[in-house]
C-alpha positions in Angstrom: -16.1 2.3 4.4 -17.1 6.0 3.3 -15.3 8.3 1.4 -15.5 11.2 -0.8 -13.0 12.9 -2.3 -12.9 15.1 -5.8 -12.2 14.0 -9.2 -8.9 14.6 -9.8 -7.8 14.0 -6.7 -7.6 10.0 -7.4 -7.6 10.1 -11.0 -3.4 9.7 -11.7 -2.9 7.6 -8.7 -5.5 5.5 -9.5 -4.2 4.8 -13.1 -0.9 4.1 -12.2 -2.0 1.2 -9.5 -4.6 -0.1 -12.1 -1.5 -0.1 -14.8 0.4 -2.7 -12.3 -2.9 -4.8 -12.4 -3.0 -7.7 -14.9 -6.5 -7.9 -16.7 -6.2 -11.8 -16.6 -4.8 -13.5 -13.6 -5.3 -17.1 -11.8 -6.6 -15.3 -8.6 -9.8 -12.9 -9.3 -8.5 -11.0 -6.5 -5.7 -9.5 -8.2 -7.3 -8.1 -10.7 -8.5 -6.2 -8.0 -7.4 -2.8 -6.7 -7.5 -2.8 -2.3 -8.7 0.4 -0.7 -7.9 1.8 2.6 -9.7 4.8 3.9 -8.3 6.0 7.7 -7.7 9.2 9.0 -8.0 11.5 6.1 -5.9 9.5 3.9 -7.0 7.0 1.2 -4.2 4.3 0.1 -4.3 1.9 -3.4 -2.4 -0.9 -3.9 -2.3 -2.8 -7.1 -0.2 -6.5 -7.4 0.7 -9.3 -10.0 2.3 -10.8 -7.2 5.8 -9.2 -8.8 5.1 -5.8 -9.0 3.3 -3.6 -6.1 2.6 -0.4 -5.9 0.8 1.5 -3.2 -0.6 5.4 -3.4 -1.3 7.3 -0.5 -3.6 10.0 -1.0 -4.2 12.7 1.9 -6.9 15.3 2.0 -10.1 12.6 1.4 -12.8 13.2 3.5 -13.3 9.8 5.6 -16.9 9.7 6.7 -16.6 6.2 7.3 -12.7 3.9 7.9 -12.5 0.7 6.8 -10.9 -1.2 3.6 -12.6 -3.5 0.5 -11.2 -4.6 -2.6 -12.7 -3.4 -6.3 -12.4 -4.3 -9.7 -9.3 -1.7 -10.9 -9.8 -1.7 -14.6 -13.8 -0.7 -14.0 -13.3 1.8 -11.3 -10.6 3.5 -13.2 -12.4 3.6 -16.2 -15.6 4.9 -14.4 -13.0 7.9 -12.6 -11.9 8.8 -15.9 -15.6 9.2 -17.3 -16.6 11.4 -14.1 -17.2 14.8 -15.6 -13.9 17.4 -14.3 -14.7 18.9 -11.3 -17.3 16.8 -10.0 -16.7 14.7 -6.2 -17.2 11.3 -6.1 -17.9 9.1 -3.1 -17.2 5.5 -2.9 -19.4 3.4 0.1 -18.9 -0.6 0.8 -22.5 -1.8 1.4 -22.2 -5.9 2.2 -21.2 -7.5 -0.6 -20.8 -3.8 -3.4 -19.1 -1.0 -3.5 -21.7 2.1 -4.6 -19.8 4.7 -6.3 -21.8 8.1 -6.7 -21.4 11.4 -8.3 -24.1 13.8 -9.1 -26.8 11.5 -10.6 -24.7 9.3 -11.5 -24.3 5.8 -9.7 -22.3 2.3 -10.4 -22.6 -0.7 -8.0 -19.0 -2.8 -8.3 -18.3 -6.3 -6.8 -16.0 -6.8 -4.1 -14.0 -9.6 -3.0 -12.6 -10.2 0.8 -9.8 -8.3 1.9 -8.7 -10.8 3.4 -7.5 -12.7 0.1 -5.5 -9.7 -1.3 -1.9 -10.5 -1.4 0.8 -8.1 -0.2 4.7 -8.6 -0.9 6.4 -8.8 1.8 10.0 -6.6 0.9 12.9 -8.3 3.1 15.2 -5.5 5.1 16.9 -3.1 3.2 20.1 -3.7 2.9 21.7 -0.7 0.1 20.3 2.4 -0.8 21.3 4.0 -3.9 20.2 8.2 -3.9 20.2 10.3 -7.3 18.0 12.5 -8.9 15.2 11.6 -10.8 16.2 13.4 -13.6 19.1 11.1 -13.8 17.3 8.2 -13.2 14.9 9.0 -16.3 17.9 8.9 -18.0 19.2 5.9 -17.0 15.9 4.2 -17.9 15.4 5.7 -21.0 18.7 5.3 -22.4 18.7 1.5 -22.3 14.8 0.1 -21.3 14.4 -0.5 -25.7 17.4 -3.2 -25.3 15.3 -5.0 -22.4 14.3 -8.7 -24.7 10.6 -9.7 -23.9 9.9 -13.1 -23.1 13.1 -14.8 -23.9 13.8 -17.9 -22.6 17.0 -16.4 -20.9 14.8 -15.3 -18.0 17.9 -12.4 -17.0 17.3 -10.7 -20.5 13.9 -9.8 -19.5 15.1 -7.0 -17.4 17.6 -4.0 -17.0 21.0 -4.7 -14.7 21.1 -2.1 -12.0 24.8 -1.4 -11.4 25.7 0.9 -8.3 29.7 1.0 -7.2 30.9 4.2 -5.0 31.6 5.9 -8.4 28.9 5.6 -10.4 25.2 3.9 -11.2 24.6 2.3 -14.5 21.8 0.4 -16.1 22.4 -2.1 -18.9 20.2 -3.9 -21.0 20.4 -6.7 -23.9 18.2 -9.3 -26.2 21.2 -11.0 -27.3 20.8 -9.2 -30.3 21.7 -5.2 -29.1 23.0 -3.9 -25.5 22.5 -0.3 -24.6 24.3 1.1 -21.1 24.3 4.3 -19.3 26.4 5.8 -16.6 25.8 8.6 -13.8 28.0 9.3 -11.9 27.7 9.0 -8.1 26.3 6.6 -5.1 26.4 6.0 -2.1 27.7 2.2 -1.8 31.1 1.1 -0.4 30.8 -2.2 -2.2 29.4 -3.1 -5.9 25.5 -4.0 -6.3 24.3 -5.6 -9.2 20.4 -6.1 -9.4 18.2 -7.4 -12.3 14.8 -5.7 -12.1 12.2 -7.0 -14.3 10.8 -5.3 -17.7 7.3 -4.5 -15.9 9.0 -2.6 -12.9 11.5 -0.8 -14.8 8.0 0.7 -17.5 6.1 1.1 -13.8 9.1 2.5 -12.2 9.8 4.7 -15.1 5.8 6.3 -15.1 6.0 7.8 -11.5 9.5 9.4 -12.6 9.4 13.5 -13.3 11.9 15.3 -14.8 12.9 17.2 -12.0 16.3 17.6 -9.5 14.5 16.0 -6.5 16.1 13.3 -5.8 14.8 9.6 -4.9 16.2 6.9 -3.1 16.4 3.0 -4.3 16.2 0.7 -1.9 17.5 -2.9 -2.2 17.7 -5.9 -1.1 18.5 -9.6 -1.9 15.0 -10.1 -3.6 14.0 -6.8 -4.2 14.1 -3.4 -5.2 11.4 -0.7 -3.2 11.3 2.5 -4.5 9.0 5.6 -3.0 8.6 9.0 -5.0 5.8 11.5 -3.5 2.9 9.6 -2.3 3.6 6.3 -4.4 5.7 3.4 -3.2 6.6 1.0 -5.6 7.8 -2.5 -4.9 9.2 -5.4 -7.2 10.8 -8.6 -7.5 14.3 -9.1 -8.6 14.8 -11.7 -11.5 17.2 -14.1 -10.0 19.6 -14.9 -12.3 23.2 -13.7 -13.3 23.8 -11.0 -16.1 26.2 -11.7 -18.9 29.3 -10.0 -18.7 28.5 -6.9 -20.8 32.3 -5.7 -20.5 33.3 -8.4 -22.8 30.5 -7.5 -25.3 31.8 -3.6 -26.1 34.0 -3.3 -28.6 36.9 -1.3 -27.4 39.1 -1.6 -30.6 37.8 -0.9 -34.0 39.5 0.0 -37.3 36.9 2.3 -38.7 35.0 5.3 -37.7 31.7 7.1 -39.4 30.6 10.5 -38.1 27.5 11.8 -39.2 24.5 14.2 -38.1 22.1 12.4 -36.3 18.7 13.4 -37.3 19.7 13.2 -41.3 20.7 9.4 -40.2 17.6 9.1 -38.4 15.4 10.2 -41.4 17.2 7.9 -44.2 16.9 4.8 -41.5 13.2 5.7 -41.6 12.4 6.0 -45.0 15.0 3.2 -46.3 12.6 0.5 -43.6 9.5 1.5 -46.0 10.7 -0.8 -48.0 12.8 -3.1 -45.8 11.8 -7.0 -45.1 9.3 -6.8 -42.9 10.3 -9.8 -40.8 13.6 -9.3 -40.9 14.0 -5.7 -41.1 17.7 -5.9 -42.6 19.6 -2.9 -44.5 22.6 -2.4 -46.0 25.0 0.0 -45.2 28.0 0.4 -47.3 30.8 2.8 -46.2 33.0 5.0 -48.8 35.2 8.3 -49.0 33.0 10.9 -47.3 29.7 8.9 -48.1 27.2 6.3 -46.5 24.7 3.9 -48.8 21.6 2.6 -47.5 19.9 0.0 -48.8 16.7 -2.1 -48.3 14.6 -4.2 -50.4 12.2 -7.0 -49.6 10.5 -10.4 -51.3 8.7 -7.7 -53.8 12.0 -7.1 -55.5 11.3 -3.6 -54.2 14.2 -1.3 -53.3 15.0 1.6 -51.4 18.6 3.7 -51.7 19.8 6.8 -49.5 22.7 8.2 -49.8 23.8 10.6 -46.3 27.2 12.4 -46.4 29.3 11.4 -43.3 33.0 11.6 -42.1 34.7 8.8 -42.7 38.3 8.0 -44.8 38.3 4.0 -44.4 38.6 1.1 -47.2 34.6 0.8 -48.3 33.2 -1.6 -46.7 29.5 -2.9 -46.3 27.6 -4.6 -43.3 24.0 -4.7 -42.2 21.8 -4.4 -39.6 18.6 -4.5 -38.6 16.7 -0.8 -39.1 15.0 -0.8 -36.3 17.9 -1.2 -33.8 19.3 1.7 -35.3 16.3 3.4 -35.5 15.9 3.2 -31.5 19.4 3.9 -30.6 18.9 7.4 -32.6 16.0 8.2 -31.1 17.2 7.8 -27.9 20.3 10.2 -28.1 20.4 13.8 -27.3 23.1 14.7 -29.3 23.8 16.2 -32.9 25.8 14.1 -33.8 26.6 10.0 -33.9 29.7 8.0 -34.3 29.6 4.4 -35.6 32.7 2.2 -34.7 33.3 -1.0 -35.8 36.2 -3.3 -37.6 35.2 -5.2 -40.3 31.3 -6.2 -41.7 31.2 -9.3 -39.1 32.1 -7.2 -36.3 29.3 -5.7 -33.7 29.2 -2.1 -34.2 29.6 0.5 -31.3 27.4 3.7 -31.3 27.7 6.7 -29.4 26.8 10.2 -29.3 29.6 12.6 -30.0 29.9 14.6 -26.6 27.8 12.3 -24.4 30.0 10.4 -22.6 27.6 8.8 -20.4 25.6 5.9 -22.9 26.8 3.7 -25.3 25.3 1.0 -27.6 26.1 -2.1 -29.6 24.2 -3.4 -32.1 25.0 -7.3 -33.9 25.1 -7.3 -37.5 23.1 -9.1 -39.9 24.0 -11.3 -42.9 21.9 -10.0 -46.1 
């Protein structure tokens, strides 16, 4: 295999494959990156076995077809060092790949082609079309809910909802759920699909904010995705999702309104001085006014006090910062309306004229 091709040609596709490869794996071979050269197209594919995705890059010059398998972490860091501009050729010689650009030269490993795994996507059985615009937002609205290595397997993902009326993504530790809904699909029956926390961040990197639209395609065991030259590929968690209807509060007693950003700001400064484990504060609810409190094992304290709308009995209840913290960086709007019924009672948050996401956050005992 010959090719050469410029700089920045290969420089984001290869990052994204090499961002799907796992530094340590069981099999040296996948912490490889497999090249194809043919025609005068060059294609990457990057796997952990659960995640694959493949970029095919037109306009390289192919002296030479063929295929070989590189280390991705050190052929994506030696692209990136390549001064801008410059072309860089990549030749399999036996057992090394040479890459070369001006005077510069590396000689890699390779491993047999043979050995790198591909997964093997059953037919497609739904597609689900929207823009990707919308799809950033679906991702973006609820991807800080996903839990991270929980035992609960089906937490470690986002639930893909698609019905003839709308799409919706959900996502929940136990602890917070967040859900957003665009309307729109093209399904006659309801699909609900648990894709993991690595392909939702990969999925979620090819994504531009844009009105082209991009098409999900699914099946039994997994989700395939193609945007532009990429084509990415994952594994659904098998599992069943909790019933996140049941989890939303739908009646509450009390309401706060309150500007967004100012509640962003005193969340931030009141954690200063929040437990740092446990990252609890205190929110206590009066005419027209909301308290926050913090303090930690110090005997430190912190106190804000944020003018809100709100005509209720006072009442106090806590939560963990940083849940709040994410939900309000997540929403677009100015401002924020916190429902809930008494200081045992999950709290519902939503943007006030965004109908489309919604969260609940747990409380905490102080």
């Amino acid at each position: 295999m010959k090719i050469t091709t410029s700089r920045e040609t290969l420089l984001r596709p290869l990052q994204l494959v090499t961002g799907v490869v796992e530094r340590r794996q069981t099999l040296p071979v996948l912490s490889n990156v497999l090249l194809v050269a043919e025609n005068d197209t060059l294609t990457l594919v990057g796997t952990d076995l659960e995640v694959e995705l493949k970029a095919s890059v037109a306009g390289i010059t192919v002296d030479q077809p063929g295929s070989a398998t590189v280390p991705a972490k050190k052929l994506s860091d030696i692209w990136r060092s390549m001064p801008e501009g410059n072309d860089v050729s990549i030749e399999t010689s036996e057992d090394r790949a040479i890459v070369r650009s001006g005077r510069t030269r590396f000689k890699l490993a390779m491993l047999s082609v043979q050995d790198f795994p591909t997964i093997d996507a059953q037919p497609d059985e739904q597609k689900v079309g929207l823009t990707q615009a919308a799809m950033i937002r679906l991702i973006d609205q609820v991807s800080f809910s996903m839990a991270q290595q929980d035992v609960r397997y089906f937490l470690n993902g986002m639930l893909l909802e698609a019905t003839s009326e709308h799409v919706r993504t959900v996502a929940t530790d136990g602890h917070r759920l967040a859900m957003c809904t665009m309307p729109g699909s093209a399904t006659e029956q309801t699909i609900q699909s648990i894709v993991p926390r690595k392909g939702v961040l990969e999925l979620r990197k090819l994504l531009v904010d844009s009105d082209d639209s991009v098409e999900l395609c699914l099946s039994n065991n997994h989700l395939r995705v193609t945007q532009g030259p990429f084509t990415l590929t994952t594994k659904l968690v098998d599992g069943k999702f909790p019933d996140y209807e049941k989890v939303v509060p739908r009646e509450t007693e009390r309401q706060v309104v309150g500007d967004r950003e100012t509640l962003r700001q005193g969340f931030q400064r009141a954690s200063i001085l929040s437990n740092e484990k446990y990252r609890g504060v205190r929110l206590s609810f009066a005419e027209e006014q909301l308290t926050i409190q913090a303090n930690n094992p110090e005997q430190e304290e912190a106190e804000e006090e944020v003018a809100v709308e709100y005509g209720g009995e006072p009442m106090e209840i806590g939560f963990n910062v940083s849940y709040l913290q994410d939900i309000l960086g997540v929403l677009g709007t100015e401002q924020v309306r916190f429902s809930v019924s008494d200081s045992n009672s999950s709290a519902l948050i939503e943007g006030i004229g965004n109908d489309e996401a919604l969260f609940v956050v747990m409380p905490m005992r102080l």
